[in-house]
C-alpha positions in Angstrom: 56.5 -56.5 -58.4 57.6 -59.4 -60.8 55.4 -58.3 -63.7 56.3 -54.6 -63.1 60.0 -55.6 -63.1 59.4 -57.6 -66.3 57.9 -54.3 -68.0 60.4 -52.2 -66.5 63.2 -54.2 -68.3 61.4 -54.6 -71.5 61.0 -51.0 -71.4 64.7 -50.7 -70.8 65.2 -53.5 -73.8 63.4 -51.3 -75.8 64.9 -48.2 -75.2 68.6 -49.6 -75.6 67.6 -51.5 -79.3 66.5 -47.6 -79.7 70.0 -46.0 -78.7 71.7 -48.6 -80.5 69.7 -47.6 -83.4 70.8 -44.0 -83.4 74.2 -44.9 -82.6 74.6 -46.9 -85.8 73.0 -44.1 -87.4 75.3 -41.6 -86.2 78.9 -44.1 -86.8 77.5 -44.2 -90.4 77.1 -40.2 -90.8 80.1 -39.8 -88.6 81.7 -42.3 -91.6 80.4 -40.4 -94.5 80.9 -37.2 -93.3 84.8 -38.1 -92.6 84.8 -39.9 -96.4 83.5 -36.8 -98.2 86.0 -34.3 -95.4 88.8 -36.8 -96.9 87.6 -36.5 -100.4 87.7 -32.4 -99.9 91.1 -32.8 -98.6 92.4 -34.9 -101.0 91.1 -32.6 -103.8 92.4 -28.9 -101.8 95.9 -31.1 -101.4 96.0 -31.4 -105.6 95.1 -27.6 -106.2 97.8 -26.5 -103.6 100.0 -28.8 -104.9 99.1 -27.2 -108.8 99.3 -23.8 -107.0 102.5 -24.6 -105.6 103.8 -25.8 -109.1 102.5 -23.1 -111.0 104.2 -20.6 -108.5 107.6 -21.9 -109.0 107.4 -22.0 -113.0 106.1 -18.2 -112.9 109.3 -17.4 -110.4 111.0 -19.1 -112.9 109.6 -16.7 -116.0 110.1 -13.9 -113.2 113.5 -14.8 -112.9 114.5 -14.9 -116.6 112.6 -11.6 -117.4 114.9 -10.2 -115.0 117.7 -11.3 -116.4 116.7 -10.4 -119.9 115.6 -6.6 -118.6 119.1 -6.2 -117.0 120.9 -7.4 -120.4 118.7 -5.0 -122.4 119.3 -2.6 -119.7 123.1 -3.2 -120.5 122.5 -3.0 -124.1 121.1 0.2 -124.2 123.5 1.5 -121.8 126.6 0.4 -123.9 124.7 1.9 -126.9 124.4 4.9 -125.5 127.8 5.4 -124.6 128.7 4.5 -128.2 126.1 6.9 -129.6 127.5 9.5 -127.6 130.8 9.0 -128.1 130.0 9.1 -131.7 128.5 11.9 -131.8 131.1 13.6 -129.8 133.7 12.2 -132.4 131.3 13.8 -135.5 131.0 17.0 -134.1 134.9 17.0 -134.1 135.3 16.5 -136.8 132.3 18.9 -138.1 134.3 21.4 -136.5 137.7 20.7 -137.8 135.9 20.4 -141.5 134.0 23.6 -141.3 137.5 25.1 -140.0 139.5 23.8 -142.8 136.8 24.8 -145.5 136.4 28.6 -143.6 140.7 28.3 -144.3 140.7 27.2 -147.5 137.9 29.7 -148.8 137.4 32.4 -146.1 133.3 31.3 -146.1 131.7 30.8 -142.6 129.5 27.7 -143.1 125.6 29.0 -142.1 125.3 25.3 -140.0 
């Protein structure tokens, strides 16, 4: 019973040197595996943070494009108006010349 008891626990001896051996094996993969997820981490923290950084500067450009649409928008407008009223003005006065030229020499101006 002695010498099976002896084999029995160098059996055992055996078998826990082997578990300790794939334990160590694992903790190191375990280790490199959560060195290389930190690494990945690290590196997708950096692009979000470029992402996030390019983002604001292109709201920014979005931003002052706006701002330059609506003053061109308010150019035109204002230019318009002016072009209009101008033209109103000119036909006027068209009118009041082709009135005072049809006075002065009884012609009716073909325009």
């Amino acid at each position: 019973a002695l010498v099976e008891a002896r084999a029995e626990a160098a059996s055992l001896k055996t078998r826990v040197a082997s578990l300790e051996k794939d334990l160590a094996r694992m903790r190191s993969e375990a280790e490199s595996r959560s060195a290389k997820d930190g690494a990945e981490l690290a590196s997708a923290n950096g692009t979000i943070a470029q992402l996030q950084s390019e983002c604001e500067r292109l709201t920014r450009e979005l931003a002052g494009a706006r701002e330059a649409t609506q003053r061109s928008e308010q150019e035109v407008t204002e230019k318009t108006h002016t072009f209009k009223m101008e033209t109103v003005a000119l036909k006027d006065n068209l009118s009041r010349e082709e009135k005072h030229f049809k006075d002065a020499t009884g012609i009716l101006l073909p325009i």
